[in-house]
SEDREN-598608 format. One record per residue: residue in three letters; x, y, z of N, C-alpha, C in turn. Coordinates in steps of 0.1 Angstrom, whole numbers, plus 5000, padded with zeros to 4 digits. Layout:
BEGIN
alaXYZXYZXYZ/...
***
This chain:
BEGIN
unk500849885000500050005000500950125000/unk500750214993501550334990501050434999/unk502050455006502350565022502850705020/unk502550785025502850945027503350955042/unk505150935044505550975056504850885063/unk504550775060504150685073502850665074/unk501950755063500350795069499550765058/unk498650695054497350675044496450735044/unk497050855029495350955028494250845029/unk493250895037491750855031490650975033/unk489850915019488650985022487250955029/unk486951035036485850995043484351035035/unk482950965034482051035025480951055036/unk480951195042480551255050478751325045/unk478851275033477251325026476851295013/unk476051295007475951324991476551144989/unk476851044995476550894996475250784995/unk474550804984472850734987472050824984/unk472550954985471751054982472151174974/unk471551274967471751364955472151504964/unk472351474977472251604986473551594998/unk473751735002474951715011476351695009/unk476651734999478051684995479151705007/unk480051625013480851685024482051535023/unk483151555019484151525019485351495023/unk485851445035487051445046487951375036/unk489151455036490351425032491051415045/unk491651305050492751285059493551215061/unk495051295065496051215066496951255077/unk497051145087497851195101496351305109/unk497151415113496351525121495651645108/unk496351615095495751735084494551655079/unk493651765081492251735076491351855068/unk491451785055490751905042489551875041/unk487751915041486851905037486851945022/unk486151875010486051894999484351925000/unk483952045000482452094998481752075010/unk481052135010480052135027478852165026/unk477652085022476752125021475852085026/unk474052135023473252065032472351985026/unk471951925036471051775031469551885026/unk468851785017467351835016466551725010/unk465651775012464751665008463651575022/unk463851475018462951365025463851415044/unk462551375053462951425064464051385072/unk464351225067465251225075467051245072/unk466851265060468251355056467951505059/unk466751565062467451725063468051715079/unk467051615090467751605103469251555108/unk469751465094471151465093472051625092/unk471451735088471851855094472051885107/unk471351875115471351875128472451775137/unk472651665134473851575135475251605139/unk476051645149477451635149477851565137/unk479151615130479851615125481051445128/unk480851405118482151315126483651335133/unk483651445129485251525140484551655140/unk485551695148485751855156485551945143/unk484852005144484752135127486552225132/unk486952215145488052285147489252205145/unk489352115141490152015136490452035116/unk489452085113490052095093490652175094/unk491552185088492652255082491952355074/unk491152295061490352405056489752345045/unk488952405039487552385034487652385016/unk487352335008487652384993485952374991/unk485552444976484552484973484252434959/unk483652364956483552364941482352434935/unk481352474940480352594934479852634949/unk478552744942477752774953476852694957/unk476452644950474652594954474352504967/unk473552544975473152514986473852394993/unk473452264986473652094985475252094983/unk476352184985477252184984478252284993/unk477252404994477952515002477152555013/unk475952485013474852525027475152515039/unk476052445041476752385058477052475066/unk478152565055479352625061479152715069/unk478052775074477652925085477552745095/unk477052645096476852565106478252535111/unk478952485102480552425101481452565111/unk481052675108481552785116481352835127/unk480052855126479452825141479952725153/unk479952605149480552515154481952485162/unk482352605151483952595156485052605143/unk484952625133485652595121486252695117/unk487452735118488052875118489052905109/unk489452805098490452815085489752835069/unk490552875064490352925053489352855041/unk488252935031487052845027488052885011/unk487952795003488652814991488052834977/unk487652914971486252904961487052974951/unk486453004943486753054930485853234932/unk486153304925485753444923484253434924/unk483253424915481853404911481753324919/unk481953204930481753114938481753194949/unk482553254955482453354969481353454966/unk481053484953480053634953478453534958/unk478453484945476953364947476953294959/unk477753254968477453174982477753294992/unk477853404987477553524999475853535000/unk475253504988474153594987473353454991/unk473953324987472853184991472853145002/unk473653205010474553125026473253265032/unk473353355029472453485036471253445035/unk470453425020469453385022468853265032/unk469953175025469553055036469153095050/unk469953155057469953185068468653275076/unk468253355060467353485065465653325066/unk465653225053464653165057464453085065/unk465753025070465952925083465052985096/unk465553115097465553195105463553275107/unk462853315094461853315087461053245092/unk461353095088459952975089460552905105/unk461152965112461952945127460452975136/unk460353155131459653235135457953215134/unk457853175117456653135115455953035119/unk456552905119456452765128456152825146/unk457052915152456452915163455252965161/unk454953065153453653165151452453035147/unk452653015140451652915141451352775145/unk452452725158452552625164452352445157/unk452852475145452952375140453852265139/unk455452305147456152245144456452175162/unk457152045161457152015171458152035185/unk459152155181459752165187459352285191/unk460352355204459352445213460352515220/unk460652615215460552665209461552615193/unk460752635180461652605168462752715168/unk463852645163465152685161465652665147/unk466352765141466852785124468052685129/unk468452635120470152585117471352675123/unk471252765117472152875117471452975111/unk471953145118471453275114472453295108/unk471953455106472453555092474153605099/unk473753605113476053645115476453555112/unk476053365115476853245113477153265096/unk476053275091476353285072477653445072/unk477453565081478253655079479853615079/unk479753555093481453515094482153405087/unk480853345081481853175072481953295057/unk481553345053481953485041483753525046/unk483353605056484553635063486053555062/unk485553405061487353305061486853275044/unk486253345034486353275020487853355018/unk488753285007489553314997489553274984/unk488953364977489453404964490453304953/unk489853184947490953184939490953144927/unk491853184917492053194906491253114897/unk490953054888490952914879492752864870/unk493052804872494152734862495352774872/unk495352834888496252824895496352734906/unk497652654906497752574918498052654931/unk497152604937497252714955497152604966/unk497952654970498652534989496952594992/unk496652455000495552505012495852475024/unk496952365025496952315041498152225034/unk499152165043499752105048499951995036/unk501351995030500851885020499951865011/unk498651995005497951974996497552094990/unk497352074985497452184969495652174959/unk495352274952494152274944494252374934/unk493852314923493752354914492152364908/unk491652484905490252484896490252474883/unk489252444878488852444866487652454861/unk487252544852485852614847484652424847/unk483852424850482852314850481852324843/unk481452484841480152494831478952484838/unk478852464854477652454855476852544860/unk477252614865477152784876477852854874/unk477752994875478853084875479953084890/unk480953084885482253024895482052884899/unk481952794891481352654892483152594886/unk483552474893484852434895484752234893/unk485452174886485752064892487652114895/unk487652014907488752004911490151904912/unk491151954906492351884910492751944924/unk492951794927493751814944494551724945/unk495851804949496951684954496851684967/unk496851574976496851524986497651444996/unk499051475002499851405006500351304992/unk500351384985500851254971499951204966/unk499151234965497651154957497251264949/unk496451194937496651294929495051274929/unk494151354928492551344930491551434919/unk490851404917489951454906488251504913/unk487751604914486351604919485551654907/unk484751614904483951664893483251814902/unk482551784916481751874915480951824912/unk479851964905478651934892479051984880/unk479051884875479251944860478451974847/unk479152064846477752094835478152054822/unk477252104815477152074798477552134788/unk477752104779478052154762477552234761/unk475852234760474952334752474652504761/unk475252464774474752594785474752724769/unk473452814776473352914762474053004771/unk474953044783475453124787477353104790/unk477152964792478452964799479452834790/unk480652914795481352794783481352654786/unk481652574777482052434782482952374791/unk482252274801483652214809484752184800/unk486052244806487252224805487852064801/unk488752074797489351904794490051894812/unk490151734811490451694820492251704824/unk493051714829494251804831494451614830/unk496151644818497051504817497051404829/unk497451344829498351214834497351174845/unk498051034854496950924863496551004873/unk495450974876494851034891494750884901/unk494750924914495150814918493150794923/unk492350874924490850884921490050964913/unk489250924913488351034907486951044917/unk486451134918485351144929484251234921/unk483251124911482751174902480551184905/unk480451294906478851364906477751234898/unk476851234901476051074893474351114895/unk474151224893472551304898471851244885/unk472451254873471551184863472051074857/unk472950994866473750844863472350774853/unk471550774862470750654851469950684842/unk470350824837469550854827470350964818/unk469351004802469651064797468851194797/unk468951324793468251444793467651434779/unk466451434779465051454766465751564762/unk465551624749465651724739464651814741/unk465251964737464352054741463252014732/unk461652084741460552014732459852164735/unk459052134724458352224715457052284729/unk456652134737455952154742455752254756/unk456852334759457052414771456852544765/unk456652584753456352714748454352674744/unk453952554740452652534739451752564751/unk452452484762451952464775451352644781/unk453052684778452752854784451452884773/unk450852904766450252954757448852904758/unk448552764763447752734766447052804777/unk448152794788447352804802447452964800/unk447553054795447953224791446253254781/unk446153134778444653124769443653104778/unk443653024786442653004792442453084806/unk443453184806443353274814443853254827/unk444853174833445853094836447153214837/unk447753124849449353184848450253054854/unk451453124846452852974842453753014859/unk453552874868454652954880455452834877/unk456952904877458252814872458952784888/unk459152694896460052724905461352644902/unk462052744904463452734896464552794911/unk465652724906466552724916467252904911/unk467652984922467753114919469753134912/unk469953034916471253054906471852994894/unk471853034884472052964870470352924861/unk470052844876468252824867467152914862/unk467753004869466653114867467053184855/unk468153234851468553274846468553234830/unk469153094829468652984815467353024810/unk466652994824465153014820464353174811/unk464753234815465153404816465253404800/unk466553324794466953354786466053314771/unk465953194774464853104768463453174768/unk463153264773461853284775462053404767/unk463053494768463153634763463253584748/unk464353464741464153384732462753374722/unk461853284728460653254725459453414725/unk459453524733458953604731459553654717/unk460953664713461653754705460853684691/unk460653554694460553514679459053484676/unk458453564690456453554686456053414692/unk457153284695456653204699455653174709/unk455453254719454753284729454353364738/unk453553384740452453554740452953624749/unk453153734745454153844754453153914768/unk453253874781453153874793454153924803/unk453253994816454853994823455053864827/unk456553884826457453774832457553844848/unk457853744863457753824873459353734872/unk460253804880461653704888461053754902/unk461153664908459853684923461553594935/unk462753644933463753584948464853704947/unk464753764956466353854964467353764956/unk467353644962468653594957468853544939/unk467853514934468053514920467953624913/unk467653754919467853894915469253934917/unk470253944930471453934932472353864923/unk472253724919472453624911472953694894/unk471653754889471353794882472553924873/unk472653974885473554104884475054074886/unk475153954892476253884889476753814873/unk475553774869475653674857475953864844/unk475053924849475154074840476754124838/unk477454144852478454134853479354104848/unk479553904849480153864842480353884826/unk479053904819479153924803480054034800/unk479454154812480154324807481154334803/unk481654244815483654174822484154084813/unk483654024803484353994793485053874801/unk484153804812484753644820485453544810/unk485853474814486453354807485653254808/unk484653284818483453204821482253184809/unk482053344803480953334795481553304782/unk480553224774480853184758480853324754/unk482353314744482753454738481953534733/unk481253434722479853484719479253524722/unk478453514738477453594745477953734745/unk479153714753479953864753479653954746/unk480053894736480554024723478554044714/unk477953944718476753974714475454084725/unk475954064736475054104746475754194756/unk477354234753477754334764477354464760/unk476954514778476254594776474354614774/unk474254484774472654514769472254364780/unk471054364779470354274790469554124782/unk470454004777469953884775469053814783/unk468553914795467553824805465553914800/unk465754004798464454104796463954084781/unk463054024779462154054767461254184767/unk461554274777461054414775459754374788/unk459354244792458454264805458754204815/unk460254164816460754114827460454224839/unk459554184852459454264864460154224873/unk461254284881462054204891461354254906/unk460454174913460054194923461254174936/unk461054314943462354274952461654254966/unk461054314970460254284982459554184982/unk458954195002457554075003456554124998/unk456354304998454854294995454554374982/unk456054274976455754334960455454164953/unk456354084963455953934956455053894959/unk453853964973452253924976451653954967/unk451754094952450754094944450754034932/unk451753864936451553754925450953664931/unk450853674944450753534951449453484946/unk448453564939447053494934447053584921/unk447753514910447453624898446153674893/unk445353744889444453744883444753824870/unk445653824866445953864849447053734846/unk447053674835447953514827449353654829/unk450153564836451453614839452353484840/unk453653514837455153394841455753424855/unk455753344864456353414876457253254880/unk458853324882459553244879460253274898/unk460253174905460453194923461153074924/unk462253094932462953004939462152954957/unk462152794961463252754958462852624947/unk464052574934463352544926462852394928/unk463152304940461652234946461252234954/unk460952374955459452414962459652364978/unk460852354986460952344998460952485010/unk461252615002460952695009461252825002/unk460952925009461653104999459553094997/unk459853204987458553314980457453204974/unk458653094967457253034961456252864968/unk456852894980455752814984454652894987/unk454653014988453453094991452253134977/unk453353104967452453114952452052964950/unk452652854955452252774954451352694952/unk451152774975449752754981448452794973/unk448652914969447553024964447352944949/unk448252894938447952854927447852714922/unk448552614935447652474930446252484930/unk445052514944443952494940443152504929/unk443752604919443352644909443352604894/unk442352514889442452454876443252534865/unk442752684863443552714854444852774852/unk445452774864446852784863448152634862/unk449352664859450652524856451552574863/unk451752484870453152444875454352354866/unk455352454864456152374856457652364866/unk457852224862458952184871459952174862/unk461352254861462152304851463552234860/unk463852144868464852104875464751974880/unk466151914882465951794893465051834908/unk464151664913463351734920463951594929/unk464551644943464851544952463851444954/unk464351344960463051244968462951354983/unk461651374985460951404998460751534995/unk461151594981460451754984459051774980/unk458551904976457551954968457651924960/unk458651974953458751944937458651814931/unk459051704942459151564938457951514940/unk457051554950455451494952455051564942/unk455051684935454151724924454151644911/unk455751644912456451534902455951404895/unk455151364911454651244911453551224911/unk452751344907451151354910450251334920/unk450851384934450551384942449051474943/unk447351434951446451494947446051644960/unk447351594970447651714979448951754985/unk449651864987450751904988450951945003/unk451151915015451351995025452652115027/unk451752215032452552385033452052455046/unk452852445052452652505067452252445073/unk451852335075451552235079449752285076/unk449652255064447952265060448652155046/unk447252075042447352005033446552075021/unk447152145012446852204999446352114986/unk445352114981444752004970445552094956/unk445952014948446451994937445251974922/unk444952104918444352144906444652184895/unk445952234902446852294883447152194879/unk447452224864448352164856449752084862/unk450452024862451452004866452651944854/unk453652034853454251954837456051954844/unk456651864840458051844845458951874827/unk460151944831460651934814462251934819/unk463151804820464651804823465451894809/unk464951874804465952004788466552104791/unk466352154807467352274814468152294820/unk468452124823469252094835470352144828/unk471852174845472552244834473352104842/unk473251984845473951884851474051784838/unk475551754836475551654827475151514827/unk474151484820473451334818474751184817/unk474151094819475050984822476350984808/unk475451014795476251014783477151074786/unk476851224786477451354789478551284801/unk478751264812479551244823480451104816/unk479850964813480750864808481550974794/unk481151074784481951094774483451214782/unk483151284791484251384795484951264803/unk484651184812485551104820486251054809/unk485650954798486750904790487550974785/unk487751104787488351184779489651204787/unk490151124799491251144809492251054799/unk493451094797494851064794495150934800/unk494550894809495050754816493850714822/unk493750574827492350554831492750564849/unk492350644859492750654871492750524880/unk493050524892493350414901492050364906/unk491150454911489850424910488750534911/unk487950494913486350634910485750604919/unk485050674927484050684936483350744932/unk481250684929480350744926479950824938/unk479050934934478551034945477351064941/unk476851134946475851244945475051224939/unk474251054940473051074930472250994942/unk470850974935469850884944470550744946/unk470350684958470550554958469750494944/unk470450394940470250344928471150394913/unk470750554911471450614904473050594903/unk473350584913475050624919475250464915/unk474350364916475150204916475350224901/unk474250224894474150214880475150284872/unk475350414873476450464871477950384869/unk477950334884478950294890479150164878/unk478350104878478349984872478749984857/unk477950144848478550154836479850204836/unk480250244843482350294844482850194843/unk482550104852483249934849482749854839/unk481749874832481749754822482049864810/unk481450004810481750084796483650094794/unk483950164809485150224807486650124811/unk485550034821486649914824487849984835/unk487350064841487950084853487450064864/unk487550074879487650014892486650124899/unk485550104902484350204905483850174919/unk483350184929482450234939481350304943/unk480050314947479850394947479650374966/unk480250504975480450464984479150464992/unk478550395009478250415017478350595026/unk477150585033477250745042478050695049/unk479550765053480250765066481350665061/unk481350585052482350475051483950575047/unk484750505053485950535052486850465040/unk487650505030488550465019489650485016/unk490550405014491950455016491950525003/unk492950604997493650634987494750634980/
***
């Protein structure tokens, strides 16, 4: 067995094992200990209570923290992880520190929100209800981020080193090279895809063996449908019958896609020009980020957008409304004019649009379109499933709208998509560890690496330990 000074990296899989949620990562060797992403569980109840859970070590024991995007299921932990005790440096890329300032805040403002509301209306069983973590815990894990590069190698701790690389899935979105006491390691992250209409394509995979790969598997057992004709009908339908389209979309990257596509389809008459509402703080902030990056001439955005859209607004078909308040998003919460109102969070677990939710399932002539992966145990996945009542606030809400699901926006690369970039490694690595998909997903996966690619695969157990 190949030793570092006496000591055997392993990784520990601290989340996102069995399940599409929680990513959290222990690298350790001897007393240095690196977390690779820190996020939070969601979904079905008893993975969000795995938030609540001690940690398997001391949060004052890592050395420090690496980042591969913002999004929640990845970066949500870290105000808990701090609170806790966790006082070294968080490692993100540029666009990754801006976007997990504003999702770590929010998080915290609704934790804090439905804390308040659950006592108010004594629904919840604890007594008094308590948030995860507040808005200073989200302030001070901001506080230890650093800044860093893409395509530069940077020490984080003791013997290990990280390198980014553009991923395509989010803005500041990373898979990671990490050296590790002599191990040479690969993280996908989430990776995104070819066709993003905003952001460039993931990167090739950097030369020579990796002694792992620690690869993402959210759509392992499946492929992504083609965009269909039918998500510009649907709007047009329910806009006819006097109906309004509520999208719940995740506020960073999804909203945005969506945005684009829609301003798209209005440009070309395809579908009846209405306001559009953007109804989340945080996919507004988001937003102005993504603006940003075009003006800035990123290395992030396809050249093309740039040079097509700097300076001008690829999100506005001329009736984009950006609602920034509560009691500017209460005068959607029951449309009575056919409007698009596009609200995080995008399944339906908490934020603005479980409140349009409430107000627009009972109603026959309005759709719910589900434009994302939708966990097991959320909202989005009971609607998913045709559920004929939704519980919200602890009241059971009957289900009347439309309900239409469309994967064509994911910006997560499909099994094809993930088996064609892996094969694209210079050497076939020492071994692979599946992640981050549904139990089942993650095996299946796992199973096509070994018979497609004919290398040595896993997909691991929650908590199980692995040498490297």
């Amino acid at each position: 067995m190949d030793t570092f000074r006496g000591k055997t990296p392993t990784i520990q899989f601290l989340g996102a094992a069995g399940t599409v949620t929680g990513s959290r990562f222990l690298l350790s060797c001897g007393q240095i200990m690196v977390m690779v992403d820190c996020g939070l569980f969601q979904g079905m109840k008893e993975l969000r209570l795995k938030n609540w859970e001690p940690l398997a070590i001391d949060p004052c024991q890592l050395a420090a923290v690496v980042l591969s995007h913002a999004h929640l299921d990845h970066a949500g932990y870290l105000p808990k992880l701090v609170k806790d005790g966790f006082r070294g440096k968080i490692f993100a890329t540029e666009y990754t520190a801006k976007l997990a300032g504003v999702i770590l805040r929010d998080s915290a403002r609704i934790q804090t929100e439905d804390a308040k509301y659950a006592a108010k209306k004594g629904f919840s069983k604890h007594n008094p209800p308590m948030p995860l973590y507040e808005e200073e815990d989200a302030e001070r894990a901001m506080r230890q981020f650093s800044d860093t590069t893409f395509g530069v190698r940077t020490k984080v701790a003791e013997e290990t080193w990280v390198t980014f690389h553009p991923s395509g899935h989010i803005l500041g979105a990373a898979y990671l090279e990490v050296e590790f006491f002599g191990k040479r390691l690969l993280f996908t992250g989430d990776l995104g895809r070819q066709e993003h209409p905003l952001l460039s394509a993931p990167g090739h995979i950097p030369a020579g063996k990796f002694d792992a790969v620690i690869t993402e598997s959210t759509y392992g057992d499946r492929e992504h449908e083609p965009t269909s004709s039918n998500f510009e009908a649907i709007i047009n339908e329910t806009i006819d019958r006097g109906g309004s389209v509520l999208i719940p979309a995740f506020a960073v990257d999804r909203t945005e896609v969506i945005l684009v596509r829609l301003r798209e389809l209005v440009e070309a008459g395809e579908i009846r020009r209405v306001a559009i509402y953007a109804d989340s703080p945080m996919a507004l902030a988001a937003l102005s980020y993504y603006r940003e990056a075009i003006d800035t001439d990123s290395p992030e955005i396809r050249p093309e957008v740039a040079k097509a859209w700097k300076g001008r607004d690829p999100f506005d078909p001329g009736t984009l409304v950006e609602l920034k308040t509560v009691d500017q998003s209460k005068t959607v919460n029951d449309p009575q004019e056919p409007c698009i109102i596009i609200s995080a969070s995008g399944m339906g677990t908490g934020g603005r649009v479980v409140h349009h939710l409430r107000d627009m399932l009972p109603q026959a002539k309005h759709t719910v379109l589900l434009v994302g992966y939708q966990a097991m145990g959320t909202r989005g996945r009971t609607l998913s499933d045709g559920a004929e009542f939704v519980k919200m606030h602890g009241e059971l809400v009957p289900v009347r709208a439309q309900i239409e699901q469309f994967n064509s926006f994911s910006v997560h690369a499909d099994a094809n998509e993930l088996i064609a970039w892996l094969s694209s490694t210079s050497e076939a690595p020492g071994q692979v560890f599946v992640v981050h998909g549904e139990a089942g997903a993650a095996e299946i996966f796992s199973d096509r690496i070994k018979s497609q690619l004919g290398w040595r695969s896993h997909a691991p157990r929650d908590g199980e330990i692995c040498d490297l």
